[in-house]
C-alpha positions in Angstrom: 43.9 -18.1 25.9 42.8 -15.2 28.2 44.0 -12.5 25.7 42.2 -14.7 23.0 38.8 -14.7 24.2 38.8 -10.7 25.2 39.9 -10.0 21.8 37.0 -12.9 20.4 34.4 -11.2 23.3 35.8 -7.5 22.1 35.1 -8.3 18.4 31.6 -9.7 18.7 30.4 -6.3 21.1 31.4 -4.3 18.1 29.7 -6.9 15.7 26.5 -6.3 17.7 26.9 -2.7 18.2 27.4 -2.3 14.2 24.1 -4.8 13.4 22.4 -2.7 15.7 23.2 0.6 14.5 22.3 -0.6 10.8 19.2 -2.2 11.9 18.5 1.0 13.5 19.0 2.9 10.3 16.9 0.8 8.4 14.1 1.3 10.5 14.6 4.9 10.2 14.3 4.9 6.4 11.2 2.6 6.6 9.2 4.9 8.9 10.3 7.5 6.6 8.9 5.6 3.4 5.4 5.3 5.4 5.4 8.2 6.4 4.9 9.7 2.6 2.9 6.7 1.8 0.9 8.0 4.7 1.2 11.8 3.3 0.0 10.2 -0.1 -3.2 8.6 1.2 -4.3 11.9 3.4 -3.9 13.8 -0.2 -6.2 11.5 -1.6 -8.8 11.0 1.0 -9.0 15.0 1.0 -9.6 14.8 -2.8 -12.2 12.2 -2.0 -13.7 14.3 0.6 -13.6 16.9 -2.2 -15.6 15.3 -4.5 -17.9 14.1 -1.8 -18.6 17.9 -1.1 -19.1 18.7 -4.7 -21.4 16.4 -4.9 -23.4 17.1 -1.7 -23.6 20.9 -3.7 -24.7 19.5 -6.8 -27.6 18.0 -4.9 -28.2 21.0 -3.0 -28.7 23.1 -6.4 -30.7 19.9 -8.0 -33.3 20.4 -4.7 -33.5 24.4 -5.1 -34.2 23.7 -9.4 -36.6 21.1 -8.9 -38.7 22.7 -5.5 -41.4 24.4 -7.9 -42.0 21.0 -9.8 -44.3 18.5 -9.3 -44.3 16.4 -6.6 -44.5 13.2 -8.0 -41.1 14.5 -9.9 -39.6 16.0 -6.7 -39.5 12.4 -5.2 -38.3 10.4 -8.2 -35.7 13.1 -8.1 -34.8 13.0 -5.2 -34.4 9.1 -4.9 -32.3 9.0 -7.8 -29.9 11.8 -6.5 -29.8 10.0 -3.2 -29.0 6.3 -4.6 -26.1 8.2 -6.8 -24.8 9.7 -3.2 -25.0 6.4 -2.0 -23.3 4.7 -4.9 -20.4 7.6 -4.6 -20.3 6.6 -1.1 -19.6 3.2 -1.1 -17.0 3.6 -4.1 -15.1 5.7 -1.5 -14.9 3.5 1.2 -14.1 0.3 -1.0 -11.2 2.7 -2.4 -10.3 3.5 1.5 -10.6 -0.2 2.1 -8.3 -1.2 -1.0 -5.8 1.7 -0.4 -5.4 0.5 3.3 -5.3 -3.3 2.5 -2.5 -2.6 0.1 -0.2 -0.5 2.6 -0.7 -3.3 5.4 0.6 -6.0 2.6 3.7 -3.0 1.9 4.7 -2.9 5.2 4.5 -6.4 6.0 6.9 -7.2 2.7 9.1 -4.2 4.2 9.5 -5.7 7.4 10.2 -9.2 6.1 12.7 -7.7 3.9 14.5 -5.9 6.6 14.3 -8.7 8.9 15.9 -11.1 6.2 18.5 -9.0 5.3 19.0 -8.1 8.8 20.0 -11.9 9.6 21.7 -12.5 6.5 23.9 -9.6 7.4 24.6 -11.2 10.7 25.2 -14.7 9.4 27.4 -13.2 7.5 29.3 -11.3 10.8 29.2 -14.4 12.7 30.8 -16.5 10.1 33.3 -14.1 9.6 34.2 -14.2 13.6 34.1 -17.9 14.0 36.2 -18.6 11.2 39.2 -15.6 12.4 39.1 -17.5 15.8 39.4 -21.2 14.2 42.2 -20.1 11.6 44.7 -19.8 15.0 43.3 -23.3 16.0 42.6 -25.3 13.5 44.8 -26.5 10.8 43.9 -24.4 7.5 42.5 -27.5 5.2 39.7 -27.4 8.2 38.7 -24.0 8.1 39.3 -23.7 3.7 36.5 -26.4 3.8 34.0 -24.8 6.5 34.2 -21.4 4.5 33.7 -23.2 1.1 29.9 -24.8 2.8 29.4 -21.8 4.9 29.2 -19.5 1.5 26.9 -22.3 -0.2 24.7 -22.4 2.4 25.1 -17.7 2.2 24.7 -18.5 -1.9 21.6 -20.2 -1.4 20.3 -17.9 1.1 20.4 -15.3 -1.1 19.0 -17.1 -4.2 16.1 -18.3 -2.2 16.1 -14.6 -0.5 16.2 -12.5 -4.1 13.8 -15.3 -5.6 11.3 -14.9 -3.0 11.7 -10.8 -3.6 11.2 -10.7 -7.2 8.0 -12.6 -6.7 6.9 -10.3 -3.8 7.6 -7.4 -6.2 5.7 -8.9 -9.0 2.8 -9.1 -6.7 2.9 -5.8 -5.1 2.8 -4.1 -9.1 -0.4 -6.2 -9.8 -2.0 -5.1 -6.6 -0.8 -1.4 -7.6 -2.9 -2.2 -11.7 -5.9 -3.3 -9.4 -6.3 0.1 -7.6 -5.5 1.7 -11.2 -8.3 -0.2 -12.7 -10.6 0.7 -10.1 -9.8 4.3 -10.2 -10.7 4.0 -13.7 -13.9 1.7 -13.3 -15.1 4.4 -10.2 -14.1 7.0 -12.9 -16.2 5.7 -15.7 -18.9 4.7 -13.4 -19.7 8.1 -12.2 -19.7 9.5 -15.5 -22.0 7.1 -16.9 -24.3 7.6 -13.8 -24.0 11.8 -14.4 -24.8 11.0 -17.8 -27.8 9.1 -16.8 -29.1 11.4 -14.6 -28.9 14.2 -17.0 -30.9 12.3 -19.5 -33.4 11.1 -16.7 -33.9 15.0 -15.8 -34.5 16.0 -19.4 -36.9 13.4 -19.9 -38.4 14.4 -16.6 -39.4 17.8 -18.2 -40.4 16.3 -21.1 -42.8 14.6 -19.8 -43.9 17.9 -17.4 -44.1 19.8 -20.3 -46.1 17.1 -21.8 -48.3 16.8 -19.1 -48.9 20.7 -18.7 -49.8 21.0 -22.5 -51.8 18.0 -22.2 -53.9 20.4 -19.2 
């Protein structure tokens, strides 16, 4: 009985040891899938930041081209360049916002996964030792019919497991088509606002012209 239970006490310690060691390397591969998810979003914050810039110098050159106009046109100018900063502005942050939300709901379905398979795994151990130490005391129609429910109940598990996956999957893909369709919406929105603005400045002058012909 002795000799039993060291080998039973022996074979659970190296159970453990190998759940641990693959739990361990799980958690490895996550950090490194965040940390390009991470590298991903820094790339495109910087190309936001970019843009952000580009703009601030398109207003900067719109201010030098328009200091010898009038001021009446100066202001109107000025307020429409300044709304379309804002506007830019609080596209970036709700794209910030959007691109953060969706990597808190990626890690939270990675950890559930690893956490699910993790005590699948050692179910799945456990079983394995319990039913090597009742085969040498139990008579074998016993232990035939605890392994038959003890792989339903495994069967299930992972049916429910896989199920509940797939659906987390199909959810993650339509969260990835919304940031693609805002990407495109920000997209089309800031060219129709250039667009806008270029028309408002030519009728601007137009109407300058108009008025210094008119004099």
């Amino acid at each position: 009985t002795n000799c039993i239970t060291v080998i039973l006490l022996t074979f659970q310690t190296n159970i453990l040891t190998e759940l641990k060691n693959w739990k361990l390397n799980l958690i490895q591969h996550h950090k490194l899938q965040m940390r390009q998810e991470k590298e991903k979003h820094a790339a495109h914050v910087k190309q936001l930041q970019n843009e952000v810039e580009n703009l601030k110098e398109l207003l900067h050159t719109y201010e030098i081209s328009i200091s010898r106009k009038d001021e009446v046109v100066i202001t109107n100018l000025t307020r429409a360049l300044e709304k379309q900063k804002e506007r830019v502005e609080l596209m970036r942050k709700f794209t910030l916002w959007r691109i953060q939300h969706v990597k808190t709901k990626q890690k939270e379905y990675a950890n559930n996964i690893a956490d699910r398979h993790f005590r699948t795994a050692l179910m799945r151990k456990v079983w394995a030792a319990w039913r090597s130490a009742s085969e040498i005391r139990w008579k074998d129609k016993v232990a035939r019919a605890c392994q038959l429910r003890a792989e339903d109940v495994c069967v299930q598990l992972t049916n429910d497991y896989e199920a509940k996956i797939a659906e987390l999957t199909a959810t993650l893909e339509q969260r990835r088509a919304e940031i693609l369709r805002l990407h495109n919406e920000r997209d089309q929105y800031e060219d129709t606002m250039k667009k806008a603005f270029m028309r408002g400045v030519c009728a601007l002058n137009l109407e300058a012209m108009t008025m210094f012909q008119s004099k």
